[in-house]
C-alpha positions as CSV (number, residue, x, y, z in Angstrom):
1,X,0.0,0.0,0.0
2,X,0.9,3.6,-1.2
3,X,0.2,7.0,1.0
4,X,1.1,10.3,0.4
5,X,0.7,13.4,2.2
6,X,1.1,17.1,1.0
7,X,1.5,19.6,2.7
8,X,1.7,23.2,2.3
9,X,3.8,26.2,4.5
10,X,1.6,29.0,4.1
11,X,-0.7,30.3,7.0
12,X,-3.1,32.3,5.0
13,X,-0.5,34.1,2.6
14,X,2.6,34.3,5.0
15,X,4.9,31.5,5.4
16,X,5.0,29.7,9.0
17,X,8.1,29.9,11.0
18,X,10.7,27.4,9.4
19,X,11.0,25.8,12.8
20,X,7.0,25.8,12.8
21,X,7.7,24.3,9.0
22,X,9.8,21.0,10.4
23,X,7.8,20.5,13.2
24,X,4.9,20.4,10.6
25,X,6.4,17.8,8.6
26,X,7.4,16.0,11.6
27,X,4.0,15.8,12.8
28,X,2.7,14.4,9.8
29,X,5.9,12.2,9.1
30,X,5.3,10.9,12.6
31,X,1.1,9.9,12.2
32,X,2.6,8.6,8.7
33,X,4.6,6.5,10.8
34,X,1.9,5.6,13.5
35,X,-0.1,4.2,10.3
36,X,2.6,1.8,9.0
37,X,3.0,0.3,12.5
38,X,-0.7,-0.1,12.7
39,X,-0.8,-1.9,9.5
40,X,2.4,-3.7,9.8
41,X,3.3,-4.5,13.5
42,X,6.6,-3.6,15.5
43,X,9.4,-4.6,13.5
44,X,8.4,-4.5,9.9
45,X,10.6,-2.4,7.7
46,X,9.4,1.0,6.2
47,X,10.5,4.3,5.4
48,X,8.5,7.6,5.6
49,X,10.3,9.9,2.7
50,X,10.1,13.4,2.8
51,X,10.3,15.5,-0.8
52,X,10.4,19.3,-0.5
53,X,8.0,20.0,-3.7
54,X,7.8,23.5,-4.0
55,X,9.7,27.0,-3.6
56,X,8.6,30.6,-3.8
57,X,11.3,32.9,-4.1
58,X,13.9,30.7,-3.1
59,X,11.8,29.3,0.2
60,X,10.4,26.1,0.5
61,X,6.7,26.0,0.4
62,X,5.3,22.7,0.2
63,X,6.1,19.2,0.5
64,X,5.5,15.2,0.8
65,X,5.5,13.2,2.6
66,X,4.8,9.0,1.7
67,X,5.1,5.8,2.9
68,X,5.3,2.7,0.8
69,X,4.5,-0.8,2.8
70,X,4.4,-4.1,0.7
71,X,1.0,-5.5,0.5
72,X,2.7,-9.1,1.9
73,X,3.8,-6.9,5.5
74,X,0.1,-5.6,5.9
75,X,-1.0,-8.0,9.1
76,X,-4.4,-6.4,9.1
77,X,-7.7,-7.0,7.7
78,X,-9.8,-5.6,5.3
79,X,-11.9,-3.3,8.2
80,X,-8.9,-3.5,10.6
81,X,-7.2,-1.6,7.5
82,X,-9.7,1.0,7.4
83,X,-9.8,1.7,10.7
84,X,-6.2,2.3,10.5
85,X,-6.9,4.5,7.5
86,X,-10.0,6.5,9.4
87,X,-7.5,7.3,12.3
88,X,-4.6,8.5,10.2
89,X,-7.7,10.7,9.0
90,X,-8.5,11.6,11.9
91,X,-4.7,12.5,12.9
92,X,-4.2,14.6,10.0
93,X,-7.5,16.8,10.6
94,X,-6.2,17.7,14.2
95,X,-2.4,18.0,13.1
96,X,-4.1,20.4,9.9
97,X,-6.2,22.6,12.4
98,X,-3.2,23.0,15.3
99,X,-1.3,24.6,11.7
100,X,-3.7,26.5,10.7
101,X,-3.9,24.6,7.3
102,X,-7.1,24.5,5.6
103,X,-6.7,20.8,4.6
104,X,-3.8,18.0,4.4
105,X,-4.0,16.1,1.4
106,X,-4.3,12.5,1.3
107,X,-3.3,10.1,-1.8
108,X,-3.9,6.0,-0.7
109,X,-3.1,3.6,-3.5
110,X,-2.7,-0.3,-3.8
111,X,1.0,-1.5,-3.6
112,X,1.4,-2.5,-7.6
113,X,4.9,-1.7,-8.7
114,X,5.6,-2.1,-12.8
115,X,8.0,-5.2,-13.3
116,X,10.9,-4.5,-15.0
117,X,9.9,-6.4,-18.2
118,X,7.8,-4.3,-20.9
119,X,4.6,-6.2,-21.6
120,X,4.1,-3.9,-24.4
121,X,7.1,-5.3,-26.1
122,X,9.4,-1.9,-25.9
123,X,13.1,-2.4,-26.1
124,X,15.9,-0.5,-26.1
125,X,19.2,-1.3,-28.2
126,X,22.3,-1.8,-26.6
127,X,23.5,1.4,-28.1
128,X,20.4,3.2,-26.5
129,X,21.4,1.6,-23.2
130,X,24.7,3.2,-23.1
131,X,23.5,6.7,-23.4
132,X,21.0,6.6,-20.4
133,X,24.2,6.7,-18.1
């Protein structure tokens, strides 16, 4: 399973604080990170990433945040999933408000990755190879 987050800096039109700003992101990489062990269990391995995705004038001014868990280490249910999935909801309403952000989006997506074998037949010559490097 797939989740994103983004997240914006802007109270309004002025920028929060940038230590307001990590403690933001932290928030949400935190209830990011409260979801994957609700899904997965204590030990599982997972990483929350964090992309800076936008600037204005040279500051940064949005961002996301995502967490990719294999369908094989979900240990819960179908509702035991969306439970989870209602409380990181719920975490990211409250963590919105205490910002002052209008909304947090929310992105939630099945864990399909693309094999590395075209089934549409493309391939590249060797020659074409080279020059991706």
């Amino acid at each position: 399973m797939y989740f994103q987050t983004n997240i914006g800096r802007n109270i309004a039109d002025v920028p929060m604080r940038a230590t307001a700003w990590d403690a933001f992101q932290g928030e949400v990489a935190q209830a990011l990170n409260d979801l994957a062990i609700g899904l997965t269990g204590e030990g599982t391995t997972y990483e929350v990433h964090l992309s800076p995705s936008g600037s204005w004038e040279g500051d940064e001014e949005s961002a996301h945040l995502s967490v990719f868990i294999p369908t094989s280490d979900v240990r819960t249910n179908g509702p035991e999933t969306a439970n989870v999935v209602v409380e990181l909801r719920r975490e990211l309403r409250a963590i919105a408000e205490w910002y002052c952000q209008d909304a947090i989006a929310l992105i939630v997506s099945s864990a399909l990755i693309a094999p590395p074998k075209s089934t549409r037949g493309y391939k590249l010559q060797a020659a074409d190879r080279r020059n991706l490097l």
